[in-house]
C-alpha positions as CSV (number, residue, x, y, z in Angstrom):
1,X,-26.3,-1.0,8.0
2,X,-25.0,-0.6,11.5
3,X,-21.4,-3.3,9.9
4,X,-21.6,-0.2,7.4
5,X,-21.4,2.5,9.6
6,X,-18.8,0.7,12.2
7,X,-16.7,0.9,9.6
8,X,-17.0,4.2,8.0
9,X,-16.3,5.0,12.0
10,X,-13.3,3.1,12.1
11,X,-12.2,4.7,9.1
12,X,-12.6,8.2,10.3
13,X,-10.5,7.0,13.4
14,X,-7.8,5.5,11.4
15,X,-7.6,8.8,9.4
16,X,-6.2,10.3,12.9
17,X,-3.4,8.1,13.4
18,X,-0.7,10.6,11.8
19,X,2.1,8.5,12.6
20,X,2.9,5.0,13.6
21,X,4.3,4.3,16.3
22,X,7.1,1.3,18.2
23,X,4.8,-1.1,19.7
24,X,5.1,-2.2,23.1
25,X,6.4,-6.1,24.5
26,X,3.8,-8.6,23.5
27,X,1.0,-8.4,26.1
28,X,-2.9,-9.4,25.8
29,X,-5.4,-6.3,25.6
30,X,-7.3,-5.0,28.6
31,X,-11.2,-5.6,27.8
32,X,-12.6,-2.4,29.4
33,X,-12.1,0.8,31.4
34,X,-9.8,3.6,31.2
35,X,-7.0,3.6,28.3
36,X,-5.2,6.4,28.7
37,X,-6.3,10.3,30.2
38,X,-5.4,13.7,27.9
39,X,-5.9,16.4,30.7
40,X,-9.2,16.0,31.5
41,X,-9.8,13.9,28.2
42,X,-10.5,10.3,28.8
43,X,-9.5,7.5,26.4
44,X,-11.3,3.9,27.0
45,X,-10.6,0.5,25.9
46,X,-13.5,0.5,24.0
47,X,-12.4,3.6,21.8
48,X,-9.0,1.8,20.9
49,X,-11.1,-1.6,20.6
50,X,-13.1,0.0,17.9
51,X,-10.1,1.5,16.0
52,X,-8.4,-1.7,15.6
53,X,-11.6,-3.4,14.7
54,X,-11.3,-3.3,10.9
55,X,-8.1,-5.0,11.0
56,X,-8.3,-7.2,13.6
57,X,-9.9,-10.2,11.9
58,X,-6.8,-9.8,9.0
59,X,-4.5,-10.3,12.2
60,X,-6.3,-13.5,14.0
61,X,-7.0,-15.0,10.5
62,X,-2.8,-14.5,9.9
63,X,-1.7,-15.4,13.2
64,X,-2.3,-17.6,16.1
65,X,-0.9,-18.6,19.5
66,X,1.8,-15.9,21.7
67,X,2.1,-15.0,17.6
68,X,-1.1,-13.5,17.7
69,X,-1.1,-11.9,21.1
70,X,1.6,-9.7,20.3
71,X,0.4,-8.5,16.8
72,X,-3.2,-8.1,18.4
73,X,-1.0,-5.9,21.5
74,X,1.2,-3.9,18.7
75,X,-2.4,-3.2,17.0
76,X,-3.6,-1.8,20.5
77,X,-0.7,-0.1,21.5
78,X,-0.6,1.5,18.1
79,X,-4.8,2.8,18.2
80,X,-4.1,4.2,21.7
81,X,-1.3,6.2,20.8
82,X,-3.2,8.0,17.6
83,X,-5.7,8.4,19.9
84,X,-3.6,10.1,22.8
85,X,-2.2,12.3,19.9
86,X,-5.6,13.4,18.7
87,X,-7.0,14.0,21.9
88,X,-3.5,16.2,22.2
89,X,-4.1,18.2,19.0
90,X,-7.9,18.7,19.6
91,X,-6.9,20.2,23.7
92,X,-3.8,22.4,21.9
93,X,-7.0,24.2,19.3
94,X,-9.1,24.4,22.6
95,X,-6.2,26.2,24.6
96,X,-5.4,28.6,21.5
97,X,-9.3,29.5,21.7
98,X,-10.3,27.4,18.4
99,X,-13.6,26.7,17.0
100,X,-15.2,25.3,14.4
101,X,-18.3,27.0,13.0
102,X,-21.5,24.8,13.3
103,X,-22.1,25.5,10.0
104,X,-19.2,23.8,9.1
105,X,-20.0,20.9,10.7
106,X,-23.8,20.6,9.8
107,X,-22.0,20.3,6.1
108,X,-19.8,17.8,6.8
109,X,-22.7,15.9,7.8
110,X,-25.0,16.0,5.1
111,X,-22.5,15.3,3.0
112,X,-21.5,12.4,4.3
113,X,-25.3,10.8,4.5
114,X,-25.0,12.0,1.0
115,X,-22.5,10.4,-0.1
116,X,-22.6,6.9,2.3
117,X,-26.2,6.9,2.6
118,X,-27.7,8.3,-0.9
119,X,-29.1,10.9,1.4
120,X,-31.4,9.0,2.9
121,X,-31.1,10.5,6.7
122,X,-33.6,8.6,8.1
123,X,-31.4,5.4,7.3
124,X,-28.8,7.3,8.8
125,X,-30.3,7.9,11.5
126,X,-31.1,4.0,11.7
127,X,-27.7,3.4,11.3
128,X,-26.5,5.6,14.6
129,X,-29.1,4.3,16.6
130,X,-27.8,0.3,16.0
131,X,-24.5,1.8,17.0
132,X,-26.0,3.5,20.4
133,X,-25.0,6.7,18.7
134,X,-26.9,9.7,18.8
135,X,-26.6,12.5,15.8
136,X,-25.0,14.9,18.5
137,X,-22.3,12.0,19.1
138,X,-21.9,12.5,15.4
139,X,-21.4,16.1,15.2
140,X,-18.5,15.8,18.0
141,X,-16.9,13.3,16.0
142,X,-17.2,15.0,12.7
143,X,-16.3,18.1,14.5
144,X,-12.9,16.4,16.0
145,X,-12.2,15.3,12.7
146,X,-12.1,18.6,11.4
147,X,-10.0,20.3,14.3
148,X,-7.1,17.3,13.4
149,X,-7.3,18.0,9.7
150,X,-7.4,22.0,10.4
151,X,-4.5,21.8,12.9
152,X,-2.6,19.2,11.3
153,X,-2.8,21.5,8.2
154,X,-1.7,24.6,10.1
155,X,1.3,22.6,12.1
156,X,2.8,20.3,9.5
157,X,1.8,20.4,6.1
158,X,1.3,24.1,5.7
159,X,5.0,24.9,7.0
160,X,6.5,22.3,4.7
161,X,9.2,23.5,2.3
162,X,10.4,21.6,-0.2
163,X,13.7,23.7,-2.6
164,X,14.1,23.1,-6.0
165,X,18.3,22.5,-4.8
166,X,16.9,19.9,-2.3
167,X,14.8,17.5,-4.8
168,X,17.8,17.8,-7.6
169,X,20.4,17.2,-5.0
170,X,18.6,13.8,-4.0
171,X,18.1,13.1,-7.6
172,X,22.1,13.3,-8.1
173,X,22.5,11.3,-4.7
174,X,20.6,8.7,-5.5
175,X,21.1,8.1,-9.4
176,X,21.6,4.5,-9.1
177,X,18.3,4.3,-7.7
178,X,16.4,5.5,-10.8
179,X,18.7,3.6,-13.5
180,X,16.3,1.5,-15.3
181,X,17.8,-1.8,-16.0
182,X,18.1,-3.5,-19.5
183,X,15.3,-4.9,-21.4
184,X,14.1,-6.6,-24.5
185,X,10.3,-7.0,-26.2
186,X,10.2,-10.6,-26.4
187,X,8.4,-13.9,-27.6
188,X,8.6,-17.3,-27.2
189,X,7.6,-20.5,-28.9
190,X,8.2,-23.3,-26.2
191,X,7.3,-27.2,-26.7
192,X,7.7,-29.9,-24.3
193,X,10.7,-32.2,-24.8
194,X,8.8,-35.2,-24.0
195,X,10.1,-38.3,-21.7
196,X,11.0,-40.8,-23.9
197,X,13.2,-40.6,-26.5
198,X,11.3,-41.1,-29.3
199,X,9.4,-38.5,-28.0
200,X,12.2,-36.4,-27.8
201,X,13.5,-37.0,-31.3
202,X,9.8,-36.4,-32.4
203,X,10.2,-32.6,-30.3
204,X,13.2,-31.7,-31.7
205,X,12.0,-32.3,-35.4
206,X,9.2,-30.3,-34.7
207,X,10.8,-27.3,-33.2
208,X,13.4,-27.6,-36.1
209,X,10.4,-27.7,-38.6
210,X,8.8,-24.0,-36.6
211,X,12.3,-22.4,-36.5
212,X,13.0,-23.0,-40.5
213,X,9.5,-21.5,-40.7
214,X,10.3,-18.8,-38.8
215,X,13.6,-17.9,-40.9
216,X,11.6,-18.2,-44.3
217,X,9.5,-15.3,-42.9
218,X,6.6,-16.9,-40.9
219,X,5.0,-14.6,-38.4
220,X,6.4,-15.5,-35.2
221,X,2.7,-14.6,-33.5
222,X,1.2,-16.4,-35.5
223,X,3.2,-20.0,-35.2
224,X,3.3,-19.2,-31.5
225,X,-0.4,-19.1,-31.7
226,X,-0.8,-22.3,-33.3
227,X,2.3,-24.6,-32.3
228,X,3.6,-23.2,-29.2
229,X,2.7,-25.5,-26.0
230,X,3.7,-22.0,-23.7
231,X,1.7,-20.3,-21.2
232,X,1.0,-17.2,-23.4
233,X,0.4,-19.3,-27.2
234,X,-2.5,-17.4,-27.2
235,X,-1.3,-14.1,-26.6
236,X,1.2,-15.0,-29.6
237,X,4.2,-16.0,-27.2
238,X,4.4,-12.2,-25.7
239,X,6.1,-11.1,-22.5
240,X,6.5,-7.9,-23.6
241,X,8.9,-5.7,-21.9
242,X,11.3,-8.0,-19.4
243,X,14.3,-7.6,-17.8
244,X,16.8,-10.7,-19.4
245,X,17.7,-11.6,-16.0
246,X,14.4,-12.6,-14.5
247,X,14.3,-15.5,-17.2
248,X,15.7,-18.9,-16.0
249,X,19.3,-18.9,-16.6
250,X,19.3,-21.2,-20.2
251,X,16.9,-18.5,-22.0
252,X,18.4,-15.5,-19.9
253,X,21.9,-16.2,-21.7
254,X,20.4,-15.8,-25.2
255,X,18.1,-13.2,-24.3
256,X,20.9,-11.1,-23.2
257,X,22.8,-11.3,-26.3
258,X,20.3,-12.2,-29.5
259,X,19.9,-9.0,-31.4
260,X,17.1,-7.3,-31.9
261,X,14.8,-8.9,-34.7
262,X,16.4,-12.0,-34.8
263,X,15.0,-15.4,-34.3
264,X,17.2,-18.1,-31.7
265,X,18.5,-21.4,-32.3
266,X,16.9,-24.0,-30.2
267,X,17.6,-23.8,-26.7
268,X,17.0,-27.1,-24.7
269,X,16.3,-27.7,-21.2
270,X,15.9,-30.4,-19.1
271,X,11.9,-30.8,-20.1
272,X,11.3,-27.7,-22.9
273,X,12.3,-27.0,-26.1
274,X,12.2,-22.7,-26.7
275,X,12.7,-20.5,-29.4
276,X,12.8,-17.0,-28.5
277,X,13.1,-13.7,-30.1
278,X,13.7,-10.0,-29.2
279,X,11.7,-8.0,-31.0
280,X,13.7,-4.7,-29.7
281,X,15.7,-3.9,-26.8
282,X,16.1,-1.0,-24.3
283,X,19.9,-0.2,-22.5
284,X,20.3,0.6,-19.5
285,X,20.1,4.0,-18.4
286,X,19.0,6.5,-15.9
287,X,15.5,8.1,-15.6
288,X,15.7,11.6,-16.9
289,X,15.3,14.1,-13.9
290,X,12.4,15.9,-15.0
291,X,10.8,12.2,-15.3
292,X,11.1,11.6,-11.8
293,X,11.1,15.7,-10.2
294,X,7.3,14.8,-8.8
295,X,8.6,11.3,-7.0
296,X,11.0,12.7,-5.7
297,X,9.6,15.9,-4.3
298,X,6.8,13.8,-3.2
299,X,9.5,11.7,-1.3
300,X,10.6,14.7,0.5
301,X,7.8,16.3,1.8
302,X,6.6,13.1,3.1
303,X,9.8,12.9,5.3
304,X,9.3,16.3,6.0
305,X,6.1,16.5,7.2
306,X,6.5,13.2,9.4
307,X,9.8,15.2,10.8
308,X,7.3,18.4,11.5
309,X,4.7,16.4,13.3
310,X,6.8,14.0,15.1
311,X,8.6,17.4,16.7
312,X,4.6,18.9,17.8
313,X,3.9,15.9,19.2
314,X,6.7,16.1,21.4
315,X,6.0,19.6,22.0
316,X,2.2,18.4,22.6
317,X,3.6,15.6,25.1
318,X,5.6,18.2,26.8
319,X,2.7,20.7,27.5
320,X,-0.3,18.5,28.3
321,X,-0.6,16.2,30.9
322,X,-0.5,12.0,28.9
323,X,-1.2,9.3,31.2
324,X,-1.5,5.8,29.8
325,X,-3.8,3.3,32.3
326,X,-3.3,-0.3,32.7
327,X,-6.1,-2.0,34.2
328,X,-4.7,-5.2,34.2
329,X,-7.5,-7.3,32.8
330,X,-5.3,-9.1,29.9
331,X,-8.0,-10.9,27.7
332,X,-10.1,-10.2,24.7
């Protein structure tokens, strides 16, 4: 229960960091006291600790040695500054004479224990107390939580403005960018050539033998099924839609120019015999705008609102006192 809650915690945390940041040189981590101060808001090591708990195991078990000391630093440096920005936007609704109803926040709650704990608040309860967290610790936190999402709202994502010009202009920028490549539906009967060469003669009179078959009117599934030595036999030789070019050279030649509904001759390799056919092909072209209107729009008001919140927190870092602390205690 308490691994449960730690990291529905860290998750709410994370969920603050609005923007990532350049890490710092490659240091160790300081194990406790004061991180950083936000006015008269303190930040501790153990905060940041906690934040870059959940991935912190994915970093040690992907790195060792100065390796690891500088991913485990970029991690830190990373928590403390989404931290120093909340604590920013949480002082900026204090100073404009915010609040958030109790109400509000005694719904949040319950609906999270709903939802996390099927409602169960005395297990919830159990749950905060393994943590050494009372259920008043838990409003504050669900309260702060709201105060980002409500100012972050009013600051970035409600002022975003996104023209219909803007999203076709991009569209007509970037047109190589959604051309969609040339394809074909394909199958393939392959066989191994064998090593001797008997076994080789043997091979090739058996991939003769399916590909006469095939040109009397044999169902190409169905030989691939049965005689094909391929990775996908069962699945009747299929690789569906593919792009001629991601085939090894010898079968992307033929690819590229069988026509569709046409069987191949045999095409030989150093240890594989294959017989392919296109079942149909697609050309080239480029994605139709109104097929691609919602990426790109999407595209745009992401850049925009990481442009509107990275110019408030400068605003933020200009108005409120930010001072980072290092303790100089370098080990974790």
């Amino acid at each position: 229960m308490a691994t449960r809650l730690n990291h529905i915690l860290a998750a709410i945390l994370t969920a603050a960091a609005l923007l990532p940041v350049n890490p710092a040189d490659a240091r160790g981590i300081p194990v406790d006291g004061y991180a950083a101060v936000v006015n008269n808001r303190v930040i501790t090591v153990g905060e940041v600790l906690a934040q870059i708990q959940p991935v912190r195991m994915q970093i040690e078990t992907a790195y060792e040695g100065e390796e690891l000391e500088q991913k485990l630093a970029e991690a830190y440096d990373a928590a403390l500054r989404s931290l120093i920005e909340r604590a920013l936007i949480i002082e900026a609704f204090a100073r404009a004479g915010g609040s958030v109803p109790d109400r509000l926040v005694e719904d949040q709650v319950s609906s999270f224990i709903s939802e996390r704990f099927n409602n169960n608040r005395a297990a919830f309860l159990e749950a905060l107390t393994e943590e050494r967290m009372t259920i008043e610790d838990w409003r504050e936190e669900t309260r702060n939580r709201l105060i980002v999402s409500i100012m972050r709202r009013r600051e970035v994502s409600d002022r975003v403005v996104i023209s219909p010009r803007a999203v076709r202009d991009l569209y007509e920028r970037n047109e190589e960018k959604y051309r969609t490549p040339e394809q074909v539906k394909l199958r393939m009967i392959m066989l191994q050539r064998g090593t001797s060469e008997e076994e080789q003669t043997v091979k090739r009179a058996e991939a003769l033998k399916i590909r006469e078959r095939l040109l009397a009117g044999d169902d190409f599934a169905e030989l691939a099924r049965t005689e094909s030595e391929g990775a996908r036999a069962t699945q009747g030789g299929d690789f569906g839609w593919i792009e001629p070019g991601s085939l090894r050279p010898e079968l992307a030649a033929v690819a590229a120019q069988i026509e569709a509904g046409r069987v191949s001759d045999i095409i030989e390799t150093e240890s594989e015999l294959y017989i392919l056919k296109v079942e149909a092909r697609k050309k080239a072209a480029v994605m139709p705008f109104d097929d691609v209107r919602g990426e790109i729009e999407a595209d745009l008001r992401r850049q925009e609102e990481d442009r509107l919140y990275a110019a408030w927190m400068d605003r933020l870092y200009r108005r409120f006192y930010v001072r980072i602390l290092e303790d100089g205690q370098y080990t974790l």
